[in-house]
N, C-alpha and C positions, 0 to 999 in steps of 0.2 A: 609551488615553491620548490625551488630545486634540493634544498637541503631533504626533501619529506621522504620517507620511507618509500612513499609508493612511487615517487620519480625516479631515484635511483635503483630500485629494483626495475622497471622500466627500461633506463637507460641501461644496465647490464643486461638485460635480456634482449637489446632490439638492437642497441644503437651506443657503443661506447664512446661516440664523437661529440655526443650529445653533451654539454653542461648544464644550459640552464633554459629556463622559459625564455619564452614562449617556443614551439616549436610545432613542427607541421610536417605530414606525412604527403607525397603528392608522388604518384604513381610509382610507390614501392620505395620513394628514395625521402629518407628525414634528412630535415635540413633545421636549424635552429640560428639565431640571434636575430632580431628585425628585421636590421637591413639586410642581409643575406635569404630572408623571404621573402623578401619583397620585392628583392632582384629575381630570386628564383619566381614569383607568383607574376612580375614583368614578362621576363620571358615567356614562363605558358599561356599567360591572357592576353598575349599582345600587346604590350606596356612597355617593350624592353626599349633602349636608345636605339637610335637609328646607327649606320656603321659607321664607323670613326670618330663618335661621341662616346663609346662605352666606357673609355679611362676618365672623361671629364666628367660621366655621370658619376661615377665609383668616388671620385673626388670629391662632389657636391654629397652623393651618400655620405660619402666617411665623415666627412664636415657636420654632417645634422647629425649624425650617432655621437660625434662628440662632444656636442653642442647638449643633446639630451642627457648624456650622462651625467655632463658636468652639473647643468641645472636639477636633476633628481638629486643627485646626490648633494646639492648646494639644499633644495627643499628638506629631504631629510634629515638634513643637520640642523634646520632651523635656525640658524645662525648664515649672518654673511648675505642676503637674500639683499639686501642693497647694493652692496658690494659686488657680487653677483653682475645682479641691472645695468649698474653703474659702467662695469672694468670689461668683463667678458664677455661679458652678452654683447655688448655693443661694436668689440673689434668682430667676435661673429658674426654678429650682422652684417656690416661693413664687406666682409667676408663674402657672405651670401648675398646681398644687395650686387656686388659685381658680379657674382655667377650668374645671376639672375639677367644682366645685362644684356651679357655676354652673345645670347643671341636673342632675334629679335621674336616674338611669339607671347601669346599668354602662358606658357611654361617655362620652365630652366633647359629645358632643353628646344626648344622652339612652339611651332606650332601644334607639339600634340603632346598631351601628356604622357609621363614616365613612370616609372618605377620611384623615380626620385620625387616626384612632386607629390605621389603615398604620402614616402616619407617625412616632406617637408608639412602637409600638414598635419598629420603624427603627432611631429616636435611643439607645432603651432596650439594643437589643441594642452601639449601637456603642459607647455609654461603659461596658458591659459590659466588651465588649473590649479598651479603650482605656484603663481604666484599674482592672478587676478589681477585689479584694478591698476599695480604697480609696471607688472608687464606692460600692459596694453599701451600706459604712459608711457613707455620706452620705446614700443613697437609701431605708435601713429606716425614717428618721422619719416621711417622706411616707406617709402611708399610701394616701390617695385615687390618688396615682398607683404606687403598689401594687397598687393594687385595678383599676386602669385595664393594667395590665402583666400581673395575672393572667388575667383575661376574653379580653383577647388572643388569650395563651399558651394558653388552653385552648380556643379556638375548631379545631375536629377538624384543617382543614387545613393550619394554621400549626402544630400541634402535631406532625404529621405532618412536616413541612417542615422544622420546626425539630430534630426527632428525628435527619434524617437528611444536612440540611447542614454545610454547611463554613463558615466567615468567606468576605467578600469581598474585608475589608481587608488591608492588608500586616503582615506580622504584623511588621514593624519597630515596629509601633505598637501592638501587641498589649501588655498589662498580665498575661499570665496566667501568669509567673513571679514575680511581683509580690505 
């Protein structure tokens, strides 16, 4: 938690750029919020866009970070979670659904996956969580980002991964009696 004693004495002592979680050290350089890691962990593992996709991937990034926030913070209000479904989510989609288009390949950016497709499903697993059997009803229309959720899910080590983890979020916010 960023507000906790041991964070901020942390970030005084290492890194005053730093705000808040999640955050990651990779060869001497902290870098902190999501998508900005996952751009930077793109680049070092060979994930990054290919050249003259970097601003469109930046765009489908900025898109799902603000897709995610809206929906965390629509879950922790507990209130509005239809509304939600119904209003936002579905222009975002609509949204995402044409990036996804846009070129031809099992990813958002073509034939190989990104930095952004991480992220994309990231956002997939947390409205999963966040708002269970209601999303999903929202989410069967979409097919292309269906198809961008399955290729994913089926790449060996996320399937691995995902076989065997936990949530990360608080399950106050959790839909899965829902």
């Amino acid at each position: 938690q960023s507000g906790r004693a041991e964070w901020k004495e942390f970030v005084a002592k290492n890194e005053p750029c730093l705000f808040a979680l999640p955050a990651i050290k990779l060869n001497g350089e902290f870098v902190s919020q999501t998508t900005t890691i996952c751009q930077h962990l793109g680049n070092y593992l060979g994930y990054a866009p290919a050249k003259g996709l970097e601003t469109f991937a930046s765009q489908v990034a900025l898109n799902v970070a603000d897709i995610w926030a809206e929906a965390y913070k629509t879950a922790r209000a507990g209130a509005g979670k239809s509304d939600f479904l119904a209003g936002r989510l579905k222009a975002w989609f609509a949204c995402l659904e044409a990036c996804y288009a846009k070129h031809k390949g099992d990813y958002f950016l073509g034939e190989k996956p990104t930095y952004v497709d991480f992220l994309y499903l990231n956002l997939i697993n947390v409205l999963e969580f966040c708002f269970g059997k209601a999303f999903a009803s929202v989410f069967e229309s979409y097919k292309g980002l269906n198809a961008a959720k399955t290729v994913m899910k089926k790449r060996p080590a996320i399937a691995k991964f995902l076989a065997n983890s936990a949530p990360v979020l608080y399950s106050s916010i959790a839909a899965a009696n829902e």
